[in-house]
C-alpha positions as CSV (number, residue, x, y, z in Angstrom):
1,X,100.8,183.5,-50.0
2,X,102.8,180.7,-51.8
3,X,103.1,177.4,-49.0
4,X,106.4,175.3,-50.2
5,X,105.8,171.9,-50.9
6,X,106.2,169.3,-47.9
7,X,106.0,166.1,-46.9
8,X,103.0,165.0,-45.6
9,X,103.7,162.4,-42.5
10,X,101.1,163.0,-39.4
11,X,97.5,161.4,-38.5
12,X,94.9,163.7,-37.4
13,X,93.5,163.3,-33.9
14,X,89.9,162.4,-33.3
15,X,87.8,164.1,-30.4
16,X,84.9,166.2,-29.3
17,X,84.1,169.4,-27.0
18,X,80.8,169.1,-25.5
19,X,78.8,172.5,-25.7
20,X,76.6,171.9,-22.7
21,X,72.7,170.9,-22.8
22,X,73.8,167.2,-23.9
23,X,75.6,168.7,-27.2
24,X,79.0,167.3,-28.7
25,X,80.3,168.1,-31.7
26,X,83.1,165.9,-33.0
27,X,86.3,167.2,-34.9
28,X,89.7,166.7,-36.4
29,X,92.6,168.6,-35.1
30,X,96.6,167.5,-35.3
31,X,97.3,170.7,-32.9
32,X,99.8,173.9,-33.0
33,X,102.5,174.3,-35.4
34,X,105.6,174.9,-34.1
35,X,105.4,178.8,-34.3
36,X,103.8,180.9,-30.9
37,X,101.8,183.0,-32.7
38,X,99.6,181.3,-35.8
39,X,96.4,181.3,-37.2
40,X,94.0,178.9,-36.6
41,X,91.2,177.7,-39.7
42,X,87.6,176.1,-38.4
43,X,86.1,174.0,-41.3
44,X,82.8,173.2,-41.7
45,X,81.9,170.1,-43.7
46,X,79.4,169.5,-46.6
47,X,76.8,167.2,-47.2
48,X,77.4,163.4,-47.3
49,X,81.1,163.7,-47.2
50,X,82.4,165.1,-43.2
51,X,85.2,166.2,-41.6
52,X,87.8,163.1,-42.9
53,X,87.4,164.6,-46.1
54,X,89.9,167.1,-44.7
55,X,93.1,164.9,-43.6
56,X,95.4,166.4,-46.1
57,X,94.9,170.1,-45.2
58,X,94.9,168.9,-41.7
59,X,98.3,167.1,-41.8
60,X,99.2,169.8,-44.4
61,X,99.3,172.9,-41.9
62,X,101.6,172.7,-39.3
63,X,104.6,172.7,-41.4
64,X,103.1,175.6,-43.6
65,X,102.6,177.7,-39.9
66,X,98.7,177.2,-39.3
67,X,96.5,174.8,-37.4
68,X,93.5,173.6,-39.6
69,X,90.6,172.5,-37.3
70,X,87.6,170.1,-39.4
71,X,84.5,170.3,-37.2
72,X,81.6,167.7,-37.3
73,X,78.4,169.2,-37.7
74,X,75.5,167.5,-36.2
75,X,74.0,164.2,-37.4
76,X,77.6,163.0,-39.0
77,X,79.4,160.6,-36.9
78,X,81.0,161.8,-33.8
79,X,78.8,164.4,-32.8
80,X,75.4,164.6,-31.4
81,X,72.2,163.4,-33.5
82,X,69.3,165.8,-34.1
83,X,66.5,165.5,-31.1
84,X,62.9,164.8,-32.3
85,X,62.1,168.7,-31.6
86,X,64.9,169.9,-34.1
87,X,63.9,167.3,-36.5
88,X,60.2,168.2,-36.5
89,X,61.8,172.1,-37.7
90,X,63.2,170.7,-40.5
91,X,60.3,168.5,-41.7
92,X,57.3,170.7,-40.2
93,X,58.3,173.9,-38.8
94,X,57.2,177.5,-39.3
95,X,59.2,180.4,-40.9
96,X,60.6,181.6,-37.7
97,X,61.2,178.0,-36.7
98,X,63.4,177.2,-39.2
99,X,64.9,180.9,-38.7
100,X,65.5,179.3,-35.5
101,X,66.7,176.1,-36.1
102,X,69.7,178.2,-38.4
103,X,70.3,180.8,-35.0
104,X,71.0,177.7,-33.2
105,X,73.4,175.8,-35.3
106,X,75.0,178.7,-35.8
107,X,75.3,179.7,-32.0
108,X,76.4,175.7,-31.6
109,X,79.7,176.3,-34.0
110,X,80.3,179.4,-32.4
111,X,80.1,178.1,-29.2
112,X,82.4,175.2,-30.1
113,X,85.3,177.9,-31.7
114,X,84.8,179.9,-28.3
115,X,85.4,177.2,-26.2
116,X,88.1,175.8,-28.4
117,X,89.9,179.3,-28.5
118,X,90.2,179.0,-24.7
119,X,90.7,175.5,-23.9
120,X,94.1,175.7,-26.4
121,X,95.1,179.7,-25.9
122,X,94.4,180.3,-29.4
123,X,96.6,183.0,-30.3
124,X,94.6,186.3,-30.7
125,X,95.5,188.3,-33.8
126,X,98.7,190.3,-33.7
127,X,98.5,194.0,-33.6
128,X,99.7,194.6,-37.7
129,X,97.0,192.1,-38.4
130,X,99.1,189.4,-40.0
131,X,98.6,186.3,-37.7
132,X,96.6,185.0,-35.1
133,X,93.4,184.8,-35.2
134,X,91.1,183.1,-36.5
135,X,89.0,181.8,-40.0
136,X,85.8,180.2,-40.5
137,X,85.9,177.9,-43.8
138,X,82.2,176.8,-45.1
139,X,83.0,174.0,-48.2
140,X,79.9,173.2,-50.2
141,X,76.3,173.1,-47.6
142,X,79.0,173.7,-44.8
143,X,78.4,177.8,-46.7
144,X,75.0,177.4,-45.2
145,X,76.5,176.5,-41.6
146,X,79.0,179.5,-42.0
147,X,77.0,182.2,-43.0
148,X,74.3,180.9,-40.2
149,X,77.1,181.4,-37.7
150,X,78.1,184.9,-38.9
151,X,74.3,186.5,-39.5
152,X,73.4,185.6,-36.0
153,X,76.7,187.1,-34.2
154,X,74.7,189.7,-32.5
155,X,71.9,187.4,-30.7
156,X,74.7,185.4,-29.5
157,X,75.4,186.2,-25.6
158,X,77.9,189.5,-25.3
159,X,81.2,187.4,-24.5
160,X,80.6,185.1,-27.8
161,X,80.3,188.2,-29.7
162,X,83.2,189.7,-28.3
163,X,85.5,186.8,-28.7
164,X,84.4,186.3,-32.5
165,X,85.1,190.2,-33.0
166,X,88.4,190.1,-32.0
167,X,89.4,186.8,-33.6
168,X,87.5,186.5,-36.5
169,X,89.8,187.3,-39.5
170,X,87.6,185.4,-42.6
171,X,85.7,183.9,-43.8
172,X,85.3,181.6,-46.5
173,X,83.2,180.0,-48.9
174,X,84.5,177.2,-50.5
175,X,82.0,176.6,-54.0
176,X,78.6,176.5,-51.8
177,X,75.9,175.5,-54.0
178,X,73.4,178.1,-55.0
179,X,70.9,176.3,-52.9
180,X,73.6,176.5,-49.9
181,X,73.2,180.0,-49.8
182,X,69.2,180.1,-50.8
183,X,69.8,181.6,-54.3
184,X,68.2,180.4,-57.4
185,X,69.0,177.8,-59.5
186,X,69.5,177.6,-63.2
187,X,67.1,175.6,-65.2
188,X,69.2,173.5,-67.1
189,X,71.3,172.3,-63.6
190,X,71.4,169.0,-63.0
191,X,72.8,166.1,-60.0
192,X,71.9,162.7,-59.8
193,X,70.5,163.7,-56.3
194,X,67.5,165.8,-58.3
195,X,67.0,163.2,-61.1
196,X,63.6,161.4,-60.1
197,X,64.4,159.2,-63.3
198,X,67.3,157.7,-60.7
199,X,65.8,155.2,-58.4
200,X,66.1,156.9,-55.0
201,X,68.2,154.5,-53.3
202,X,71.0,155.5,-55.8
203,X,70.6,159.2,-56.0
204,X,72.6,160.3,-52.9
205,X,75.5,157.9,-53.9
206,X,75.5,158.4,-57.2
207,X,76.0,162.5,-56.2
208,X,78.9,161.4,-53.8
209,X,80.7,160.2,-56.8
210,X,79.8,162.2,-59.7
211,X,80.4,165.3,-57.4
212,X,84.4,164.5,-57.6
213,X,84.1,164.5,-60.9
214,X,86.4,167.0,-63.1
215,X,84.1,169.3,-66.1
216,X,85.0,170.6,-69.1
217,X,83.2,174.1,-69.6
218,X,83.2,176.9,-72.5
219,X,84.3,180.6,-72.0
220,X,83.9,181.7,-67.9
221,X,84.8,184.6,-68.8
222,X,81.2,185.4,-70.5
223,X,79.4,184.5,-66.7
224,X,77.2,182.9,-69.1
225,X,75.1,179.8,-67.5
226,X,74.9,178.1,-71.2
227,X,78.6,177.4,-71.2
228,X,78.5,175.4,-68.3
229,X,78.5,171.2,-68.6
230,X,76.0,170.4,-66.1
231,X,75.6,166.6,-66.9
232,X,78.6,164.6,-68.6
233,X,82.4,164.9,-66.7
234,X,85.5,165.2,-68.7
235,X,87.2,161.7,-69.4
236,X,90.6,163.9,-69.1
237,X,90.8,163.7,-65.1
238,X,90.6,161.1,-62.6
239,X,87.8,162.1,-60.3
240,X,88.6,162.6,-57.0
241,X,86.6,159.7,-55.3
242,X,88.8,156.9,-57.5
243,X,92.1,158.0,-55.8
244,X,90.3,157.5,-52.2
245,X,90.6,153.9,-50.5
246,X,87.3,152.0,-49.3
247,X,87.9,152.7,-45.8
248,X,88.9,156.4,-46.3
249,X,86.2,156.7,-48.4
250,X,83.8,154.9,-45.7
251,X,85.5,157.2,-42.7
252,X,84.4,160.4,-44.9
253,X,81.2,159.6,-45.9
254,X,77.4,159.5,-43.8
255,X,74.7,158.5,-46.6
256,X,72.0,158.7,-44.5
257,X,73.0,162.4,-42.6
258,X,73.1,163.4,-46.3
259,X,69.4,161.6,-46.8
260,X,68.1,163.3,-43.8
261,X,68.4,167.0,-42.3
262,X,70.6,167.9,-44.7
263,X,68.2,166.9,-47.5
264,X,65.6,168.7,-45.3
265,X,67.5,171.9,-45.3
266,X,68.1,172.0,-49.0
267,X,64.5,171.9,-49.6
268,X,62.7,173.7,-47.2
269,X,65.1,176.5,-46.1
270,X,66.0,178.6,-49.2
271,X,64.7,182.1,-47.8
272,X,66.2,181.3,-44.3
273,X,69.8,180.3,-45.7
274,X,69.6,183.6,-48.2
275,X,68.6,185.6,-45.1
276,X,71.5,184.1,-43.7
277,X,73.9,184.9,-46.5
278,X,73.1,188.5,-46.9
279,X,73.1,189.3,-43.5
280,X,76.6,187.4,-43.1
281,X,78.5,189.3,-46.4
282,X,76.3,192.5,-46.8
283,X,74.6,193.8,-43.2
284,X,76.5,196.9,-42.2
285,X,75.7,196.5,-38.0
286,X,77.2,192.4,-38.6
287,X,80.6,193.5,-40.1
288,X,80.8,196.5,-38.4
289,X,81.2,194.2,-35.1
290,X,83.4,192.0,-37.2
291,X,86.0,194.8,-37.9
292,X,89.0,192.2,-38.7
293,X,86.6,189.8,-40.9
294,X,88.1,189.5,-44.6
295,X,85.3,187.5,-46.9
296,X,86.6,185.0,-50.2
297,X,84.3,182.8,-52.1
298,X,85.9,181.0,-54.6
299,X,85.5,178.4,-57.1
300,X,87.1,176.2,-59.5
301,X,87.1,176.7,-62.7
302,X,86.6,172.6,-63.5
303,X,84.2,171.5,-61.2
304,X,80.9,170.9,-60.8
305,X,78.3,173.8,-62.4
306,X,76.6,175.0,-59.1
307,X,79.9,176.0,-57.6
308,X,80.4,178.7,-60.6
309,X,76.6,179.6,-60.8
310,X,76.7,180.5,-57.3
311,X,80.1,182.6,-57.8
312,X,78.6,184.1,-60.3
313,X,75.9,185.0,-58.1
314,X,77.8,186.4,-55.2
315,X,79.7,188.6,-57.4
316,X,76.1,190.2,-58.7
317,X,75.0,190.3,-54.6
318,X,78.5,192.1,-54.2
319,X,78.1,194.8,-56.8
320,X,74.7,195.5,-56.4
321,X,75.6,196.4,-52.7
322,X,77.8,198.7,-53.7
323,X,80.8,196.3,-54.1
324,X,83.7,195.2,-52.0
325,X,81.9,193.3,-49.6
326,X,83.5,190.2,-50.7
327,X,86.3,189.1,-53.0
328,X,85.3,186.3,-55.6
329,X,87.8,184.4,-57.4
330,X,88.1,181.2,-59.7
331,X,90.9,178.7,-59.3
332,X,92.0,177.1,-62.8
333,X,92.2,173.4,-62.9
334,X,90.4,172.4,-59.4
335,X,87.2,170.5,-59.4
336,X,85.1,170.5,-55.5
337,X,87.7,168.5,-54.2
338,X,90.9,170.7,-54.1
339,X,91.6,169.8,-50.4
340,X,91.8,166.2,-51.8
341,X,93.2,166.4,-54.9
342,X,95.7,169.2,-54.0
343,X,95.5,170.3,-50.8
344,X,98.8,172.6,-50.9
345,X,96.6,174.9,-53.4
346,X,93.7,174.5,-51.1
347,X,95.8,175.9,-48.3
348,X,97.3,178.7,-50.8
349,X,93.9,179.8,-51.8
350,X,92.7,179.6,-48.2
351,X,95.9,181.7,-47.3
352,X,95.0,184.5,-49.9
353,X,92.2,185.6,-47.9
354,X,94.2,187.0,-44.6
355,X,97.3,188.9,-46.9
């Protein structure tokens, strides 16, 4: 779907829907386009930068027909802090507590999108299939949240279920990290966030910078890891974090969320999250009750290495379950900022997904 270029004019709107049991989680919404019937987009955050990081698709979609809807996970400002029981999972629990832990951050989003379907009459998809409804977008660790929320539909209570499996028209995986999705890494990858030559107090900073960064790599085409640059950015583009002002970069970012459960997660939950991600994109029962559910991961083809290692990834998951599960694709010219940088191409490639 091609979205004509517009003028982008309106401020998002803060808030937060409390999920009961002392819960909020915060998001950014600027409400309903103008048309009765569109499709709404629910966007999960990454790690250290949060839902401002969003602004421009958000102001972006109601003159291109959609409402885009950034939702805070927990820990990042706005919505409720871990409790000392959920943060003794992520530090010290057990398998099935960390299994757990996932089940309910997943039930907590899907929770949220319930609610929020029926405190704004979400429009429900339209009987040929071609609006209405509803998308779940996971960008970078956010993948981990996403797929968490999918690979748990069915413990979720009957009228959750129900709601997602009539709303639920994709999802999407915006360059997760291999480790967002519990797959293994490459040897030769590389972040300042796991170089222990960095001092620590500059590691998770110096990732939210060099993560905007723009790379220069060999021949995709070969899905060979070699090709990849996984140190030294290309002088060619402006990263993305030196065309954000100190206070929008200050709104977008949490340092220490990054530094805590999220670091936690990273480390100590690879055979939960992969759980998670083949149950979300390859369990027969999960996307049988999701009949409407479309799946794209996509990546640039100038950002960051794990984004393509990960593709690359998905793709051989894809095949080697028999294949169309998911479709995979590689954007030229965007870096892991896109709905910064260019956030009318962002909403195209988000688009794609429900043709």
């Amino acid at each position: 779907m091609s979205v004509p270029e517009v003028v982008v004019s309106q401020e998002h709107i803060s808030s937060s829907l409390s999920l009961g049991n002392g819960v909020e989680l915060g998001y950014l919404d600027i409400g309903a386009p103008e048309q009765q019937v569109y499709t709404t987009i629910f966007a999960i955050h990454g790690m250290g930068y949060h839902s401002p990081v969003f602004q421009k698709v958000i102001a972006l979609s109601p003159a291109v027909g959609i409402r885009f809807v950034a939702v805070t996970r927990r820990d990042y400002n706005g919505s409720t802090p871990y409790t000392a029981h959920e943060l003794n999972a992520l530090r010290n629990g057990s398998d099935s507590d960390k299994q757990a832990f996932l089940r309910a951050r997943g039930l907590e989003i899907a929770t949220f999108i319930e609610r929020f379907i029926q405190e704004n009459s979400l429009p429900a998809p339209t009987s040929d299939g071609k609006t209405g409804g509803i998308g779940i977008l996971g960008w970078s660790l956010g993948a981990s949240f996403a797929v968490a929320l999918v690979a748990n539909l069915l413990t979720y209570p009957t009228p959750t279920q129900k709601t997602l499996g009539q709303y639920l028209r994709a999802l999407l995986l915006q360059e997760p990290p291999s480790i967002a999705l519990g797959l293994p890494l490459p040897s030769q990858s590389w972040s300042p966030q796991i170089d222990t030559s960095i001092p620590a107090r500059y590691r998770q900073t110096g990732s939210v910078q060099w993560i905007t960064s723009y790379f220069e790599h060999g021949d995709l085409s070969t899905r060979d890891p070699n090709v990849l640059e996984y140190v030294l950015p290309t002088v060619k583009r402006v990263p993305s974090v030196f065309t954000m002002r100190q206070d929008q970069l200050g709104e977008m970012t949490n340092i220490d969320a990054a530094n805590g459960g999220d670091t936690l997660i990273v480390v100590s939950f690879p055979p939960q999250l992969r759980a998670c991600y083949k149950d979300a994109l390859y369990n027969k029962d999960i996307r049988a009750a999701l009949p409407r559910m479309n799946v794209l991961a996509f990546s640039g083809d100038a950002t960051a290495n794990f984004g393509i290692v990960a593709l690359w990834s998905v793709q051989d998951d894809d095949a080697a379950a028999g294949g169309g599960w998911v479709e995979t694709k590689i954007v030229p010219g965007i870096n892991h900022f896109v709905h910064w940088d260019a956030p009318q191409l962002a909403v195209e490639t988000y688009l794609s997904v429900f043709d």
